[in-house]
N, C-alpha and C positions, 0 to 999 in steps of 0.2 A: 173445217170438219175434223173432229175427232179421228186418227186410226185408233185401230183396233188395238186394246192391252194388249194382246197375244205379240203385234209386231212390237209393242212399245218396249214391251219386256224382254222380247229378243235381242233391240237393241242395247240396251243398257246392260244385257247379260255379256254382251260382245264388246262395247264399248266402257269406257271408265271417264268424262271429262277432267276428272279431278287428280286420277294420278300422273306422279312428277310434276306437279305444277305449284308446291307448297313451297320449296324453295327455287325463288327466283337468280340462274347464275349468270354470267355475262352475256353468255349466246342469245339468250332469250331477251336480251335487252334490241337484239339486231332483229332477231326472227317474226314472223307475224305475229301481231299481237294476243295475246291471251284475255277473254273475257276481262274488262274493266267497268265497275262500277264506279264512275266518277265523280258521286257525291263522295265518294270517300275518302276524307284527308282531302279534299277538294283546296282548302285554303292553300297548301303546300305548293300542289302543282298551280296553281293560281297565281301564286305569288311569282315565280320562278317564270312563265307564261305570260305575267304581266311585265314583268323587268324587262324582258327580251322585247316587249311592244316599245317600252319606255325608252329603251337603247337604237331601235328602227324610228321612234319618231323624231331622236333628234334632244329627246327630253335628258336623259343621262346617260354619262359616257361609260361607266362598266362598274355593273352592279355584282355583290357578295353575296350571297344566301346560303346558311348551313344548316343542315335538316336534323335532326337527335330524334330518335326512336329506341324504343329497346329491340330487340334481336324478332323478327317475325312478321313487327309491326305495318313493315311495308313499304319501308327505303326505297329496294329496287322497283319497287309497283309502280311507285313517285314517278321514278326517273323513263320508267318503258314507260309510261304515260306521258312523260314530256317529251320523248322523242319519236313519239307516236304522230304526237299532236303535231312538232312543229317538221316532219314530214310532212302531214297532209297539207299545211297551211301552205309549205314552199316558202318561211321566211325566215327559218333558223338553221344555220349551219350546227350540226351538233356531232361531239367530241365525247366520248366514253373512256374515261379508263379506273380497273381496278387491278390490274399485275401491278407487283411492286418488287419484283425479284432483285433488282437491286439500286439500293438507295441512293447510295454513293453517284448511279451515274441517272437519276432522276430526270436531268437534263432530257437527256439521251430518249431517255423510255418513252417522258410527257411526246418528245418529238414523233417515235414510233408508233405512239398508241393516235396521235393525232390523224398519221397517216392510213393507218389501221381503219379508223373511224369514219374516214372522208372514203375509202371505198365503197362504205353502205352505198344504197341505194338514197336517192332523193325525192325530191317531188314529180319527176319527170321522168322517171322511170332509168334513172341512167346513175353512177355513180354522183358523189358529190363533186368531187373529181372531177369528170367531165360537165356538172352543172356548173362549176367557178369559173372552170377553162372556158366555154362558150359565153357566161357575162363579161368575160373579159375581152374576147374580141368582138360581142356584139356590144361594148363600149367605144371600144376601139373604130367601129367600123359605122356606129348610129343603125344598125341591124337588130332584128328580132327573131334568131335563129332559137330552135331547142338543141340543146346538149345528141339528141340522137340524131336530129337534122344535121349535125357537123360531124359525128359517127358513121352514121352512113355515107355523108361525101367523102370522107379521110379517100377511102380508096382510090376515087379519081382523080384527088391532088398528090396524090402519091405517084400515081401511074405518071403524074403530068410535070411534076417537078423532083420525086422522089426525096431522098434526106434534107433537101432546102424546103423541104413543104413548110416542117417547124420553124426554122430561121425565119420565113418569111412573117408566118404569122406571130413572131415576137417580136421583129420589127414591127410588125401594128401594133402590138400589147404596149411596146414601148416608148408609142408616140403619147400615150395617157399615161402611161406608168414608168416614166423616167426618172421617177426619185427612188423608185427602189438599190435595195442594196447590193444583190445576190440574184441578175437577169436570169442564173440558170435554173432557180427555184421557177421562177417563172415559165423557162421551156417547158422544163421536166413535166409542170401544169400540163401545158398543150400537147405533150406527146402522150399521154391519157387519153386521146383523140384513136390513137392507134392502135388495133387490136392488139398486135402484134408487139406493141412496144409499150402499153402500160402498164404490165407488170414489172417491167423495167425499169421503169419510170417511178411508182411506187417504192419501189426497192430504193431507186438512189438517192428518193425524197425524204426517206426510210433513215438515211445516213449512212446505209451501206455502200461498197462498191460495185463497179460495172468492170465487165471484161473488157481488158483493150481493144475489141473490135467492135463492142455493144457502146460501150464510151464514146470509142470515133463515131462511129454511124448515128450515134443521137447527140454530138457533141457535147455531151455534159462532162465535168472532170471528175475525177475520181477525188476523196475528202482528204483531209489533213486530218489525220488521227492523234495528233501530239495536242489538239487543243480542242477534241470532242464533243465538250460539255460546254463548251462557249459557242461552239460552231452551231449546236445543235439546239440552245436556247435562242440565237439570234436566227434562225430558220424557222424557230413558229413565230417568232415575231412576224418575221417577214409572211407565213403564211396568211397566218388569223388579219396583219394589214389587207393583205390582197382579198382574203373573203370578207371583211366586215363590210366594205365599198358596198356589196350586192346581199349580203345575210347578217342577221347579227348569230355572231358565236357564242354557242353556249356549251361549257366547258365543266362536263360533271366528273366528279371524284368520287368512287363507290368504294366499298371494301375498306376501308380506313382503319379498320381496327384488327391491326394483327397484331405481330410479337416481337416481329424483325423489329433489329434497328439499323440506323447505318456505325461510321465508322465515328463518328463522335456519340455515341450514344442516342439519338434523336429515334422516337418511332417511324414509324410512316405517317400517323397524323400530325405529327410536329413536322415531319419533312415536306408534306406536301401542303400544310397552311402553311409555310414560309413559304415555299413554292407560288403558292395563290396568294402569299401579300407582293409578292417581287411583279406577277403578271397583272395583278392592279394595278400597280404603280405605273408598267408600262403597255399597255394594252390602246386602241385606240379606242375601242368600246367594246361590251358586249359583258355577258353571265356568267358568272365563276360559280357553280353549286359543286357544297362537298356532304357527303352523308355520313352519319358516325351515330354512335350509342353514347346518351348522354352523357357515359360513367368518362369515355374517353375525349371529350369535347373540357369535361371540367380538370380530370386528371392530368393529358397531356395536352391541350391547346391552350389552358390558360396558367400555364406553369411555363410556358416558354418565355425566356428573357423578349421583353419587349411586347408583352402580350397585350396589352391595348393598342396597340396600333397593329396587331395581326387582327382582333375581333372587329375593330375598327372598320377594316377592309370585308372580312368575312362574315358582317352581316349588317352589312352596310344598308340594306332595303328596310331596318329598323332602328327606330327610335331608340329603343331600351336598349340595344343591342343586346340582345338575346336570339340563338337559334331559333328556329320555327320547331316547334315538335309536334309529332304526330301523334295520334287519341287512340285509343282503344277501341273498339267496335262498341257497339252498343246494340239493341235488339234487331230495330231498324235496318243498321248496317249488314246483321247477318243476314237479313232476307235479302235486302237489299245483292249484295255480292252473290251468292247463292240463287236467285232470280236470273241474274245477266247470265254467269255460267251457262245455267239451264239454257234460258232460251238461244245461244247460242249455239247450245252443242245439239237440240232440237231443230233447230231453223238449218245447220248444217246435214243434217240426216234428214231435211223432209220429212219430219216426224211433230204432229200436234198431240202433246200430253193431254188427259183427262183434267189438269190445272196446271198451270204455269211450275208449280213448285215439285210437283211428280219426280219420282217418290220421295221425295221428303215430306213431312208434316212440319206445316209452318207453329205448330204453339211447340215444338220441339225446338226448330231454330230458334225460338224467340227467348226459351228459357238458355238453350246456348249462349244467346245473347249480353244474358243477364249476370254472366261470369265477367262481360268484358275482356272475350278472347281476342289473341293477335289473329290477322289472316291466316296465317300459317297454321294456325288451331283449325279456322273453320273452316278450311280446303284437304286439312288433314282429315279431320271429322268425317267429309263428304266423300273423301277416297276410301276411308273404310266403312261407311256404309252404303257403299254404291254397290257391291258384292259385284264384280264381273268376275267371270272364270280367267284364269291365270294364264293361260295364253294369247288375250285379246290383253290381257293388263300390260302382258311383256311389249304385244303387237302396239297399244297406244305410247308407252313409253318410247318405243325404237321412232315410231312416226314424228313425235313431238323432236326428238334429238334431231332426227333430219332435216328436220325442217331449221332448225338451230344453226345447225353443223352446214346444211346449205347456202345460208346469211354469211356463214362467215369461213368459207371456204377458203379465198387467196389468203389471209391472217392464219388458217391453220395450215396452211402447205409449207409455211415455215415453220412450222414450231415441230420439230423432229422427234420431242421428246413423246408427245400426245399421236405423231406415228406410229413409234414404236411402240407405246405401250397397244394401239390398236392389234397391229399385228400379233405382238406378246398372245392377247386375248385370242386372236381367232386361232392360230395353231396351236392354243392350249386345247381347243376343242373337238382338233385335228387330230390327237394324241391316239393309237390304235387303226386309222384308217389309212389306206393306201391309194394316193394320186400322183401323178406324173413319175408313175412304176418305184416312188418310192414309199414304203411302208415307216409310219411317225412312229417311234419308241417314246422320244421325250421332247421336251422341249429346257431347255438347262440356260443359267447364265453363266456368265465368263465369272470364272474364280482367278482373282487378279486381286495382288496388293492394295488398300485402301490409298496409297497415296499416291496413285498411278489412277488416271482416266481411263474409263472400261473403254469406250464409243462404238467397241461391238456390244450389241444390245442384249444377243442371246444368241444361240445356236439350237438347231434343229438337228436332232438324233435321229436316225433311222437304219433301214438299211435298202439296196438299191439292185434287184439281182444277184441278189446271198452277197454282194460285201456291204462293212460298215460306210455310212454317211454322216458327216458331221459340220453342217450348214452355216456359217457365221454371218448371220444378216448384222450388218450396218447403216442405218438411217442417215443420212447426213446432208444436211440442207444448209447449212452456215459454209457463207463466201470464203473467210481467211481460208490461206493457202495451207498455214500453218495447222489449222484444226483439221484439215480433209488430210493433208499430209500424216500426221502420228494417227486418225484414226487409220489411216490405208497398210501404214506400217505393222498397225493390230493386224490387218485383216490378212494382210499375205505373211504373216509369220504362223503357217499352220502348226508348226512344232510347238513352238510356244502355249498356242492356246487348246490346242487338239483338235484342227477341223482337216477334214480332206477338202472342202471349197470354202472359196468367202464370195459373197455377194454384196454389192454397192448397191443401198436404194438412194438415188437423187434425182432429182428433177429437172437440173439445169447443169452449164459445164461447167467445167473447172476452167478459169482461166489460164492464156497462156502463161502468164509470169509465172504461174505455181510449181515451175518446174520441175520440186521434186515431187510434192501431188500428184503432176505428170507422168513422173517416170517410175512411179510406185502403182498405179491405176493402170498402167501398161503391162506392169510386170505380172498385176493380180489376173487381167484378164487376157495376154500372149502367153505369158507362162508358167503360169498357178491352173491354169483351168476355170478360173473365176468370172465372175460377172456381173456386169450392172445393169439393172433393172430401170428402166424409165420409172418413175414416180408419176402417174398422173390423177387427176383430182375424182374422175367418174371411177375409180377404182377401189382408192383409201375412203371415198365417203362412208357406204356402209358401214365400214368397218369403223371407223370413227363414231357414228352414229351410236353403231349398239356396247364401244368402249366408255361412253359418257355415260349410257344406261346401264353398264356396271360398275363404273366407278359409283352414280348418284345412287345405285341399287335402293339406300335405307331410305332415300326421300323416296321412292317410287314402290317401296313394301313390297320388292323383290327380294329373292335369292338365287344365288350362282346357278344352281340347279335349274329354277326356270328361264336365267337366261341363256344356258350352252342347251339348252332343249330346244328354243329357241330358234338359236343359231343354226343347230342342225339342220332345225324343220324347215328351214328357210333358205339352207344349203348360201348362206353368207358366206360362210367360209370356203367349203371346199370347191364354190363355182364360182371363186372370186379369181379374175384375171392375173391380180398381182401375186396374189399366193400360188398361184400357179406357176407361174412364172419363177416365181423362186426357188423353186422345188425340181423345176424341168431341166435337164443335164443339157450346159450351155455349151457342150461339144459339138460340133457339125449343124451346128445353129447357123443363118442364113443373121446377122447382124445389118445394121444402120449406122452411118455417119450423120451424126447430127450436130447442128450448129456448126458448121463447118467445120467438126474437129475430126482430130483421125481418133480419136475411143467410139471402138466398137460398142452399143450399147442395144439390149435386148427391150422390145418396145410390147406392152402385156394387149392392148389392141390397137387400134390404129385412131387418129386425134381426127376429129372431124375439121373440115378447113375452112379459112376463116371467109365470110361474106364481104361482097363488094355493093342530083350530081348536082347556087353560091359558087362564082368562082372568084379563085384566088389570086390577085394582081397586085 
């Protein structure tokens, strides 16, 4: 049954499906899927969908595919489509990455971003992570447990044998997986079992370190940093062996086409198809896809010394050896895509249009068509002329971020920089109002020598019961001693920088070895007056959320204005815990020891605790 225009048009006045969805960027590769019309560029994702069959039947052992589009045409669409798909199937492990921050330690990154990727979610509703870890002892064991079936027992093998729970169960891993090289890659696997211990666990799989007591208690060693980039390619080896057993891997390279180079000159597509002829050569199976703009595929991939045997490898699923490239829309294609939207964002609202295509006119689309626009044109098109009012466009832009920023939450609790910039944002918006009895004047950065690290981020001006305040927030989520140490040294030099307090946001301790870290973070908070802030994840989300919705502003045909309107109406900022927290005089504060350590630390609410029967022999 039809409703009625009057609701139809309400909604679409309140609602937008089409804004921020014209550029596709990483998050969204994790996030719920976004309308797909799957005839589209179907041969692509096909081909890429078939290889990974070809590699699970046993047919070949590790297949190249590399995708050329021009800019718009729908790379990323490709790829959220294949790992849409081989979630729901349950028989591809898949691997995302498009940071390339630095080349030089490539190694290092492929390993991080590997790890990164295997915390998504899988077919079973659990990390990948915990889906590897459970085919591996129900290998071991000739069992048929789920990943959450072993999540929810953890607790009682813990109550029952505590820190040997793991040992135990790697001794069964490695009564079938005794040729590996590196047992403890293999624990760290099984301690992803643990609420409590697999972010931990990630982190050292990560290549980072663990604090000497988080070390002992999960028995993993701390890395050899003198030979990084060797340590750190022979641990995906080791990884992608242990998953191919139960998935085939499928290993996408997005983004390829920047500026950087590393330190012999090489781009990032020349760095990382050397990269992907080195993982052919030693892979045990599975799908290497990389995506790139023709112009960069001819320019730097087949200018590299030795480039037949790089194309060779990366596109290996042809004949001609020629990339796969993607088409142009055609008339077809714009209904086509423009139909799925629709009915999706209808079937979602419980709303039946007067025609499938409401309000668009299909002999409109169809002359759209006839240009042979990229999707990025016909999603653009449709966001401007869906007309919703500017604060349902701000309200669908913030939701879509969320739900982005949700996927991939543990992966941004380290990245410090995309904190800060969130907070930067929300106490810009702060600016004239008065919380936690202090009144915002400004909001300022640290003016400091270009060849000196700022690591205070910014400072909060105000004033606090008629005197001045001068707030020096520091974000800092990286392990080295050494990095937490010179930023803590910024923080408690109030002369220097001009603050009366400094604030520490971080989330986890500082180890004991860091002792001057130690006794510099004592001094900020016994006798500075200073303080740190818990960092927790239900805190920074929004604020994260609606910082992507202003940095992506021009894809989403916003401006600044409507998003700190926003903000306000929505009291993100001023009824958010952690900003409050930061702002609140950490004098005669009632503080927490955590992690056994003796730093005092300020907590913005309280963490909810974690849930608690296969037994283990």
């Amino acid at each position: 049954m039809t409703n009625s225009i009057s609701t139809i048009e309400d909604l679409i006045r309140s609602k937008n499906p089409f804004a921020g969805n014209t550029v596709v960027r990483p998050l969204q590769i994790w996030g719920n899927s976004f309308p797909d019309a799957a005839s589209i560029n179907a041969h692509a994702s096909n081909a890429v969908l078939e290889a990974a069959a070809q590699v699970r039947r046993g047919e070949r052992q590790t297949v190249g595919i590399t995708i050329t589009a021009d800019k718009g045409l729908g790379k990323s669409h490709i790829i959220s489509r294949i790992r849409h798909r081989l979630q729901a199937d349950g028989d591809g492990l898949f691997v995302y990455m498009s940071k390339y921050d630095n080349l030089s330690q490539i190694n290092t990154q492929l390993l991080q971003s590997i790890v990164s990727s295997l915390r998504a979610f899988g077919s079973q509703g659990a990390m990948q992570w915990q889906e590897l870890a459970a085919a591996l002892i129900n290998t071991a064991n000739n069992w048929n447990y789920t990943a959450k079936q072993y999540i929810d027992k953890f607790p009682s093998w813990w109550k029952k044998y505590s820190n040997q729970t793991v040992d135990k169960l790697t001794t069964m891993v490695l009564t079938v997986k005794s040729d590996i090289d590196n047992p403890y890659i293999l624990k760290a696997i099984l301690w992803t079992f643990s609420e409590a211990h697999k972010m931990y666990a990630t982190h050292w799989l990560s290549g980072y370190d663990l604090t000497v007591k988080q070390s002992e208690e999960m028995g993993l060693p701390n890395h050899n940093r003198e030979d990084q980039e060797s340590e750190s390619l022979n641990a995906v080896r080791q990884i992608i062996y242990l998953a191919s057993d139960y998935k085939t891997p499928v290993i996408c390279f997005d983004e390829l086409d920047r500026a950087a180079v590393d330190e012999n000159g090489l781009s990032a597509a020349q760095v990382i198809a050397s990269l992907a002829k080195d993982l052919y050569n030693n892979l045990e199976g599975g799908v290497l896809l990389l995506a790139m703009y023709p112009e960069t595929w001819k320019d730097q991939v087949l200018s590299l010394p030795q480039a037949q045997a790089v194309v060779d490898r990366l596109v290996s699923e042809r004949v001609d050896r020629k990339p796969i490239n993607l088409n142009y829309l055609n008339s077809n294609d714009v209904v086509a895509v423009v139909s799925q939207w629709l009915q999706e964002f209808y079937q979602e609202n419980q709303q039946t249009p007067p025609y499938p295509l409401y309000p668009f006119d299909e002999n409109q689309l169809r002359e759209l068509g006839k240009q042979q626009p990229t999707v990025r044109i016909v999603l653009d098109w449709c966001a401007e002329n869906f007309e919703p009012d500017e604060h349902s466009y701000v309200k669908s832009a913030f939701e879509n971020e969320l739900v982005n920023v949700d996927a991939a939450m543990e992966s941004l609790l380290e990245d410090q920089d995309e904190i800060a910039d969130a907070l930067w944002l929300s106490f810009n918006t702060l600016v004239g109002e008065t919380l936690e009895q202090v009144k915002i004047e400004a909001i300022a950065k640290i003016d400091i020598k270009k060849q000196y690290k700022v690591y205070i981020d910014f400072k909060v001006i105000g004033t606090e019961e008629g005197k001045e305040v001068k707030i020096g927030v520091a974000v800092l989520q990286k392990s080295g001693g050494i990095d937490i140490a010179a930023a803590l040294q910024r923080l408690i030099n109030y002369d220097k920088f001009d603050l009366t307090r400094g604030c520490l946001i971080r989330s986890k301790p500082i180890r004991s070895t860091a002792i001057l870290a130690r006794e510099r973070v004592s001094k900020l908070l016994k006798e500075q007056g200073g303080e740190w802030v818990l960092l927790q994840s239900q805190d920074i989300k929004p604020l994260l959320a609606i910082s992507f919705v202003h940095k992506n502003r021009e894809n989403y045909k916003l401006n600044e204005e409507q998003i700190f309107k926003f903000i306000k109406q929505k009291q993100l900022a001023i009824n958010n815990p952690l900003i409050r927290e930061i702002l609140s005089d950490p004098s005669g504060q009632e503080t927490e020891n955590l992690f056994d350590e003796d730093m005092p630390v300020s907590i913005p609410q309280s963490v909810s605790s974690l849930t608690e029967s296969i037994e283990l022999n």
